[in-house]
C-alpha positions in Angstrom: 31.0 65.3 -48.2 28.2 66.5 -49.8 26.2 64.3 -52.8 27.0 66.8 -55.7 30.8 66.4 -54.8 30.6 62.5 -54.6 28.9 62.5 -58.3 31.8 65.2 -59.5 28.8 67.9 -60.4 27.7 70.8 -59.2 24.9 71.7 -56.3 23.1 73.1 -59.6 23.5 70.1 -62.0 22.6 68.1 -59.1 19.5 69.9 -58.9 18.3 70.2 -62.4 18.8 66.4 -62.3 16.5 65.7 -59.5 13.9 68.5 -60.3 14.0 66.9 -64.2 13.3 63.7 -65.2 16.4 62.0 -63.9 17.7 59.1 -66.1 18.4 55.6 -65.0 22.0 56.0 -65.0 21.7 59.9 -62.7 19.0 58.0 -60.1 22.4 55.2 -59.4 25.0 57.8 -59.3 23.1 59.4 -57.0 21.9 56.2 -55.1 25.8 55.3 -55.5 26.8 58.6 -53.8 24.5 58.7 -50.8 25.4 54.6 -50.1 21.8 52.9 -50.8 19.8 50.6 -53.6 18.2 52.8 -56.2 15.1 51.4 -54.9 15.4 52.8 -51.8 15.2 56.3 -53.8 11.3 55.6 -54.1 8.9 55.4 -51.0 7.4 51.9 -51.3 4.2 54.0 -49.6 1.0 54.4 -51.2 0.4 57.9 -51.2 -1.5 59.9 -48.7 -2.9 63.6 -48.6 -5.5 65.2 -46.0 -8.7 65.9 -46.4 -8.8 69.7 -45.7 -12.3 69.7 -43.2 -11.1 67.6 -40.6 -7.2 67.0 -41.3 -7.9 63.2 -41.7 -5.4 61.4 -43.3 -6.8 59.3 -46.6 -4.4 56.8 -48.0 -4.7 56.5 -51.7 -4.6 52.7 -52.9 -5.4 52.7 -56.7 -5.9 48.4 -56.5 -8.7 49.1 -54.7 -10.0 51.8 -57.2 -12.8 50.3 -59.0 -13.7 51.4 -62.7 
């Protein structure tokens, strides 16, 4: 069964929700339809890109930024 189905929307609903800025209540429907913790909807990892010389991965910490 597809998410959109569990929530009782369409695929496109679906999508303008998670392409938006989903609301509280939209981010546990969906965490509710897919069977997880709305937390788990967020990666807990800082996040990374690659520097585009040498393909190294950087991780971005902003603690560590200093101002």
């Amino acid at each position: 069964m597809q998410v959109a189905e569990r929530m009782g929307v369409t695929n496109v609903a679906l999508s303008q929700h998670i392409n938006g800025n989903p609301s509280v209540q939209t981010l546990e429907r969906i965490a509710q339809a897919i069977g997880c913790d709305v937390s788990e909807l967020f990666d807990p990892l800082p996040p990374t890109i690659r520097c585009p010389k040498c393909n190294t991965e950087i991780v971005l910490n902003p603690e560590e930024r200093k101002i």
